[in-house]
VEXPA-246285 format. One record per residue (C-alpha): x, y, z. Coordinates in steps of 0.25 Angstrom, whole numbers, plus 5000, padded with zeros to 4 digits. Layout:
XYZ;...
//
This chain:
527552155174;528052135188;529452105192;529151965194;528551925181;529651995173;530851905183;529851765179;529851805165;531351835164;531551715173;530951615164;531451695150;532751645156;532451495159;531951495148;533051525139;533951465147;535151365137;534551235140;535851165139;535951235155;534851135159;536051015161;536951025175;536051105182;536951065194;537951175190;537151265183;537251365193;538651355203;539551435205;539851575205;539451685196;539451835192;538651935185;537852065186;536352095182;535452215175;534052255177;533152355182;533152395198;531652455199;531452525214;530152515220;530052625229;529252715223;527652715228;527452785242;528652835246;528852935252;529753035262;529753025276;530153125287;530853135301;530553265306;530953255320;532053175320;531853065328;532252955315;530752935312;530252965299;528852985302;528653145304;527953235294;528553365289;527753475292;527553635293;527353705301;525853695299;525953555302;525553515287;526453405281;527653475272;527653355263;526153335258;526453355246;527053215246;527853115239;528453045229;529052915226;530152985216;530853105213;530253235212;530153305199;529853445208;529253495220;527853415222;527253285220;526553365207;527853365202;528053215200;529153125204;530253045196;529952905195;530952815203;532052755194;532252615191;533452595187;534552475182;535352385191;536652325188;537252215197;538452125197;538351975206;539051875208;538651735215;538651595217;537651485216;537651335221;536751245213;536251115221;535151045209;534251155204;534551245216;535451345217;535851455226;536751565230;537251695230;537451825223;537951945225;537752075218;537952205216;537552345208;536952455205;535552515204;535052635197;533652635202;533252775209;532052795220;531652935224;530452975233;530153145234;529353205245;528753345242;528453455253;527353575252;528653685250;528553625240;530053545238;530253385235;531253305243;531653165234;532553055240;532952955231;533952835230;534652765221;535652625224;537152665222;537252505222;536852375229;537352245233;536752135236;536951965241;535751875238;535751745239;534951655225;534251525228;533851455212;533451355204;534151295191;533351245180;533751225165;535051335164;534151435173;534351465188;533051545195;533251595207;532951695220;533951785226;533751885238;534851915249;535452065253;535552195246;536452315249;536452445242;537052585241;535852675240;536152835234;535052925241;534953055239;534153175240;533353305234;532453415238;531753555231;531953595245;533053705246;532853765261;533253645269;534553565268;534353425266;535453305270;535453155269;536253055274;536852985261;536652855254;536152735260;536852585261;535652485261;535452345265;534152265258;533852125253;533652095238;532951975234;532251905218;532551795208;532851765195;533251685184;534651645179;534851565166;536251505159;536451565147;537851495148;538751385157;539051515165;538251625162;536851665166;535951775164;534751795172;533551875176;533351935191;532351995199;532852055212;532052145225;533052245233;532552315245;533552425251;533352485265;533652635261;533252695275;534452765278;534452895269;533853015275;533853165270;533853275283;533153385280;533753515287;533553665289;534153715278;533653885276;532453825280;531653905291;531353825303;529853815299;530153725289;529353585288;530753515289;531153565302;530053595311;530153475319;531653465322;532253545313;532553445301;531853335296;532353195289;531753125278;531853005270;531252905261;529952825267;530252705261;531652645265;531952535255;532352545244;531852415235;531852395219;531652275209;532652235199;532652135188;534052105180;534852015170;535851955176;537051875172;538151785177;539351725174;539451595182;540951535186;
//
């Protein structure tokens, strides 16, 4: 069932339980302030055809080829969209993890007839985990994977109130602390990276809110994040290795990184709110 049936059928699961008695001053259904937090699942979507990508000669461009000194690629044995379970693709990877999120917001909304609109702001953590494997002919496996440490994000919510529920769009900017990190088979060269990343991106979705009481709602939430994660790169060096090595032939080191920059997943939560 995709995403969009499952936020439709929450959605109106919600209206239609909404306390009926809510269906009288629609004018300030909504006002004010409020707090709360959210559950769900974060589901990433970076797992088809990714891949590693290289810089061999050091001119910032990822766009070379690893290869020996017989001028055959060093990685055609290929890649993976996870973590290794050994040494070659016939090893299998680790599926990616999709994981839980938990969130705290807080907001305000101004109601003008049916219409309402605002802000929120929110923050949490995710436990979603994406990892991608490139395997070389020696044969060794090279996985780079992330995980968000936390995010914070300010959307802004345009709705419409009907009958004690209030449905609604959101979309606006995202921040986050992503936890890169790296591990090879490879024990002849000596690998370095440059750390964790801090990542701007947008967020955007809709969902359903319904009062449950005066001030207290519980809702159902659909949200897209897309993190530009373009930052972290592991260098590869010479290590024990002799100077024939794949890795060093065109300028003595190579750097390599993650073909695909952003980092994007799905989540769907319960929310709640106290509203003041």
């Amino acid at each position: 069932m995709k995403i969009s049936q499952i936020l439709l059928i929450g959605a109106t699961a919600l209206a239609t339980f909404a306390p009926p008695a809510f269906a009288q001053s629609e004018d300030e259904q909504w006002e004010g302030a409020y707090i709360g937090g959210s559950i769900g699942i974060g589901a990433q979507s970076n797992d088809r055809n990714e891949s590693v990508v290289f810089d061999t000669d050091g001119d910032g461009a990822f766009d070379n080829s690893v290869n020996t000194i017989l001028a055959t690629d060093a990685f055609a044995p290929g890649f993976c969209g996870g973590a290794s379970n050994g040494t070659a693709p016939t090893d299998g990877c680790l599926s990616d993890k999709d994981g839980y999120a938990y969130n705290i917001r807080a907001g305000y909304d101004v109601q003008s007839g049916n219409i309402v609109y605002g802000f929120v702001l929110e923050g949490g953590m995710n436990e979603s985990r994406d990892s991608v494997t490139a395997f070389s002919d020696t044969p060794d496996a090279y996985t780079l994977t992330r995980e968000i440490d936390y995010s914070l994000q300010a959307r802004a919510r345009l709705g419409y109130a009907a009958r004690g529920a209030l449905f609604y769009a959101t979309g606006g900017a995202a921040y986050a602390k992503i936890n890169n990190s790296f591990t090879t088979t490879n024990g002849v060269n000596s690998f370095t990276d440059n750390g964790n990343s801090k990542s701007w991106g947008y967020s955007y979705g809709g969902g359903a809110e319904v009062k449950l009481a005066k001030n207290f709602s519980l809702g159902l939430e659909y949200l897209y994040t897309k993190f530009d994660d373009d930052d972290y790169v592991v260098s590869v060096g010479p290590g024990t290795a002799p100077v024939t090595d794949p890795f060093l032939i065109v300028s003595g080191g190579t750097d390599m990184r993650r073909s695909d920059s952003n980092f994007t997943m799905h989540n769907i939560r319960l929310t709640a709110a106290i509203r003041f």
